[in-house]
N, C-alpha and C positions, 0 to 999 in steps of 0.2 A: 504494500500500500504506500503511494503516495501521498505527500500535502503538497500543496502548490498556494503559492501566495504571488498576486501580483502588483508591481509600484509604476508609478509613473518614474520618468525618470529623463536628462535633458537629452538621452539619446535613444528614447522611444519606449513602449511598457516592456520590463522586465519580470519576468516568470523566474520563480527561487522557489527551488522542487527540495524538500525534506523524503529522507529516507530513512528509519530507524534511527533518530535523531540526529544526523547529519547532514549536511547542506550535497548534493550530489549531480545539481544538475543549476545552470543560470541561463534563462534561453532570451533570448534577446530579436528576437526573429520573429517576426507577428506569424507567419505559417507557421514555423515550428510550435508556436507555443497554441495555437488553435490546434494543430494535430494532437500534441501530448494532451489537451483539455479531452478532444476526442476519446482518449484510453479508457479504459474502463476501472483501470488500478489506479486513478486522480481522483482526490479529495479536494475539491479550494476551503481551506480551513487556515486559519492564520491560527499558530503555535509559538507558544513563546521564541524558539529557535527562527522561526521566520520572520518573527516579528524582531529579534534582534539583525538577523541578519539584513533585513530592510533598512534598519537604523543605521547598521554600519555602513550599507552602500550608500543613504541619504547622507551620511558625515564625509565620503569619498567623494562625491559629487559637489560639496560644499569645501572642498578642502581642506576638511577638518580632520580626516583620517588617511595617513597613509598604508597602518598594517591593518592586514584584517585577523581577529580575533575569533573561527569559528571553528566548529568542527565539521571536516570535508571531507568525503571519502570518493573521490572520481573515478569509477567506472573506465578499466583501458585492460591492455596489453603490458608486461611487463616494462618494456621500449619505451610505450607513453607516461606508466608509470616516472619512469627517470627523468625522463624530458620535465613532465611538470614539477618535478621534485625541483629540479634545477630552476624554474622560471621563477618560484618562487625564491631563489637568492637575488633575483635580478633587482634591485632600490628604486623605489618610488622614485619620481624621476628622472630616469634612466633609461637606456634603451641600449640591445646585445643584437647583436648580428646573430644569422642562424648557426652560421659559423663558430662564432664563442659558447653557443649552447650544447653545438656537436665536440667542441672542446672539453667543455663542463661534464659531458658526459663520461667522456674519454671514448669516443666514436668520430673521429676529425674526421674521417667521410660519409659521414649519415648526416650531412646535411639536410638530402633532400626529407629524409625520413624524420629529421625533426623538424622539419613544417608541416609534413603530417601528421605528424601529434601535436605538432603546435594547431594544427584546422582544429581535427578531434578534439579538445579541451574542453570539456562539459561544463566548466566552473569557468568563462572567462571572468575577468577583471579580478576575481580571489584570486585565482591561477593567473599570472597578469600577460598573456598571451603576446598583450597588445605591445608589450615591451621589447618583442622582436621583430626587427625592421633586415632589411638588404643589407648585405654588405657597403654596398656607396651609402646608407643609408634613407634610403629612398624606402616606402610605406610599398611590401611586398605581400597581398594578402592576407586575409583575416576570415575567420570564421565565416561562411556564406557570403564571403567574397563585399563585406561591410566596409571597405579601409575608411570610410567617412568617420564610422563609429570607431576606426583605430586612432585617426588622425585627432579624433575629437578627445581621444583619451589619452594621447599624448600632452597634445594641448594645455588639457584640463593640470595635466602633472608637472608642465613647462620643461619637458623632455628638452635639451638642449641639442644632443648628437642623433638628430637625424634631417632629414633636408625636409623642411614642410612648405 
């Protein structure tokens, strides 16, 4: 069973899926988040964890928080596993080539393969995705193909090292 709660938010409504008390899923994708509504395993029921976790995005949006404080458990592959392990070292911010994440990992040729787990990321902005940019650093994809919602999240963080 899932909970789903949804927030407005300045880069379009935001769906934050609870699973056994953990944060598992942030869909940001008006289809997507009408599809999962769709499921039959969706509750919309706001729970204290959701209702924190909304606070904590509204205080990110406000630039009032840079960590996030939740419990998360993201759904992947061993492979993605590590990728997001790593993204989360990456500082508010900041911005890593995909290249320094395939370093982080200790896989300096699986680039390609850490922007497919960088896509995959079912927790963006907790898992802060948007934090990896091209090597020139030029805005190279993002979840559903959003760079607007990357661009804006950089932005928002006054990412210095990459070309906007």
């Amino acid at each position: 069973m899932y909970f789903l709660h949804t927030m407005n938010s300045p880069i379009g409504t935001i769906g934050i899926i609870e699973e056994k008390n953990r944060i598992v899923s942030l869909l940001m994708d008006e289809q997507e988040l009408t599809d999962f509504l769709a499921s039959s395993k969706v509750v919309e029921h706001k729970t204290d964890l959701l209702e924190e976790a909304a606070k904590q995005l509204k205080e990110y949006f406000q630039r009032k928080r840079k960590i996030f404080s939740l419990p998360i458990f993201p759904k992947g592959t061993s492979f993605q596993q590590k990728v997001w392990k790593e993204l989360m070292n990456i500082p508010y911010g900041e911005a890593r080539s995909y290249q320094y994440v395939a370093d982080g990992i200790g896989n300096p040729k699986a680039v390609r393969a850490v922007g497919q787990a960088n896509k995959a990321n079912p927790i963006p902005i907790i898992i802060p995705c948007h934090r990896v940019i091209g090597k020139n650093g030029a805005l190279v994809g993002y979840a559903g193909n959003q760079t607007d919602k990357k661009a804006f999240l950089l932005q928002l963080e006054q990412c210095k090292n990459w070309a906007s």
